[in-house]
C-alpha positions in Angstrom: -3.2 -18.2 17.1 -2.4 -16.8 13.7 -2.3 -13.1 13.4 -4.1 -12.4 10.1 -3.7 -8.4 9.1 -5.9 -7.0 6.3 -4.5 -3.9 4.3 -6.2 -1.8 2.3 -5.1 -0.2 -0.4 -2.4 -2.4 -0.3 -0.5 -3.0 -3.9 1.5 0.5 -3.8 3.1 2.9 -1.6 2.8 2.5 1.6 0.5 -0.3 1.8 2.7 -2.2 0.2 5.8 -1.3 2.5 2.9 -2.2 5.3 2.6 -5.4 3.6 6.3 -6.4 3.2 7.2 -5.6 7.0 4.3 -7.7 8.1 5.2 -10.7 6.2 8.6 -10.6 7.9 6.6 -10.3 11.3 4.6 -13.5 10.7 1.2 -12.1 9.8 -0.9 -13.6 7.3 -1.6 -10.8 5.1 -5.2 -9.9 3.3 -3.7 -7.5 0.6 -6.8 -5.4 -1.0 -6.5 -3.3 -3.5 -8.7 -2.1 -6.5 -7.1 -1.7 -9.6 -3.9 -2.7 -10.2 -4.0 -6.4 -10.3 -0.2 -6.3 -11.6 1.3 -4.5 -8.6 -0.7 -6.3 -6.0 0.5 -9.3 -7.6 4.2 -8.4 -7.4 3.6 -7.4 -3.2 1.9 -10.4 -2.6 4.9 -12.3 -4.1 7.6 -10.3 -2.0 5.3 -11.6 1.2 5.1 -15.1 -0.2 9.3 -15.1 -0.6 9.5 -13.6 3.2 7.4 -17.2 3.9 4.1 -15.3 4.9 0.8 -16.2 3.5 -0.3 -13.7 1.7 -3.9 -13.7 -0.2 -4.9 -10.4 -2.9 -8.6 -9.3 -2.4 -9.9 -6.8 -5.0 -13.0 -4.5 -4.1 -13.5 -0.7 -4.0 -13.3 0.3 0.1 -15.9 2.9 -0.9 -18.5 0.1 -2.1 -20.4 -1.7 0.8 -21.2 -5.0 -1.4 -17.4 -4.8 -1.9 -16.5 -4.3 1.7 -19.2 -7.2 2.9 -17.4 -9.9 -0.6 -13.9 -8.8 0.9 -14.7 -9.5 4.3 -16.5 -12.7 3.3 -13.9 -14.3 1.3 -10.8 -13.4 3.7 -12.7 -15.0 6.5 -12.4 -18.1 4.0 -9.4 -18.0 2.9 -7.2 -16.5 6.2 -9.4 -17.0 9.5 -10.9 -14.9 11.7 -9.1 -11.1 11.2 -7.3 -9.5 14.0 -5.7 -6.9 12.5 -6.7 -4.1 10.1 -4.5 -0.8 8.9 -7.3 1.1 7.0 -4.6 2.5 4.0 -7.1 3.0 1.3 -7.3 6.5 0.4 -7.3 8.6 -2.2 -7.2 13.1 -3.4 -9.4 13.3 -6.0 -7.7 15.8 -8.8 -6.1 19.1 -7.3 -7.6 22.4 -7.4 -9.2 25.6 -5.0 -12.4 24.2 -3.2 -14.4 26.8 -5.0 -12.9 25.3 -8.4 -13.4 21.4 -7.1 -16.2 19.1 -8.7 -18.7 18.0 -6.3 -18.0 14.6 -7.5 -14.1 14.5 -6.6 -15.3 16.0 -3.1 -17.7 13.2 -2.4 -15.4 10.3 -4.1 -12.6 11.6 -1.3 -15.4 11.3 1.6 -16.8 8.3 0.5 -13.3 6.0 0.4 -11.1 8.1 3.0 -14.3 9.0 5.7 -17.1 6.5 5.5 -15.5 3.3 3.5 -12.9 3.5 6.3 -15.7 3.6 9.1 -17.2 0.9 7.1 -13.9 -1.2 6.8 -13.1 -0.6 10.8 -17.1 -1.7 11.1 -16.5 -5.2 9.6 -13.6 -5.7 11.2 -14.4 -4.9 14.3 -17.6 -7.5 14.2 -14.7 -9.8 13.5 -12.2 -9.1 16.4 -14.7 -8.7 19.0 -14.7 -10.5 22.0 -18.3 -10.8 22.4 -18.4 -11.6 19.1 -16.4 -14.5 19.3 -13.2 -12.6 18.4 -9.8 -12.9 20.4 -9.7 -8.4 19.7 -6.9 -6.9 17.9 -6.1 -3.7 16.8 -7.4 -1.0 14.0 -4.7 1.4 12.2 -6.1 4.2 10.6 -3.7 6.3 8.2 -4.0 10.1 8.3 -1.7 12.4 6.6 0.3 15.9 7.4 -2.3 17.1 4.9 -4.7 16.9 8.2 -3.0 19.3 10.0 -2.3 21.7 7.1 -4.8 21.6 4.8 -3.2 22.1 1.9 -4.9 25.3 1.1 -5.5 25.9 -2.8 -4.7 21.9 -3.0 -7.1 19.6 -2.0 -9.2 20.8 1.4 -11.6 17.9 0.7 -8.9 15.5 1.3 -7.1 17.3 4.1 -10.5 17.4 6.1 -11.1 13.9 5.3 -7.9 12.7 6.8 -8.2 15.3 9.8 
């Protein structure tokens, strides 16, 4: 059975290091990202040298319509998903809470809280058994920002990684 892992977020940082291990591992890698076409581009290459197949979906992780057209064209293109590592995540723009736009505090929630609910959602229709699925396994990334909550920073994002 082939092992097909979907990363979000996965064009920089350390979706892309989650990427390149995984293609030396034998996955078949679903590489979202959102923006930056050029960088998931140059990931999906790296995995494609390593001999992995390696497939770029774009969609916003915070959009349900995006999440469902992801989900529907991996299934496609890969198989049947059996593993996820929910990476997409973002901080909104630094500042105190009582200085932070509502609209930065409910971007943060909506990608790093409910999208990755969402994500873990769609994937888990996917891996399980009585479902069809053979299981798998979910990866959710937090940060140390979750267990100090970067006070005067970002609480927003601290709480939504917590």
């Amino acid at each position: 059975m082939q092992k097909v892992l979907l990363v979000t977020g996965g064009s920089r940082g350390i979706g892309a290091a989650i990427c390149r291990r995984a293609s030396k591992e034998g996955y078949a890698i679903a590489l979202n990202y959102v923006r930056d076409e050029d960088a998931a581009v140059r990931v999906v290459r790296e995995c494609r040298a390593s001999g992995s197949t390696c497939e770029m979906f774009q969609g916003d992780m915070a959009d349900e319509n995006d999440i469902e057209r992801v989900f529907a064209e991996m299934d496609k293109k890969l198989g049947r998903l059996t593993h996820l590592v929910n990476n997409a995540g973002i901080t909104g723009k630094s500042s105190a809470l009582d200085k932070a736009a509502p609209q930065t505090i409910r971007a943060v929630i909506d990608l790093n809280v409910t999208g990755a609910i969402l994500v873990a959602r769609a994937a888990a229709q996917r891996m399980a058994k009585r479902n069809g699925g053979d299981g798998g396994a979910i990866v959710n990334i937090s940060s140390a920002a979750a267990t100090l909550g970067s006070p005067g920073e970002y609480v927003w994002y601290a709480a939504s990684k917590g």
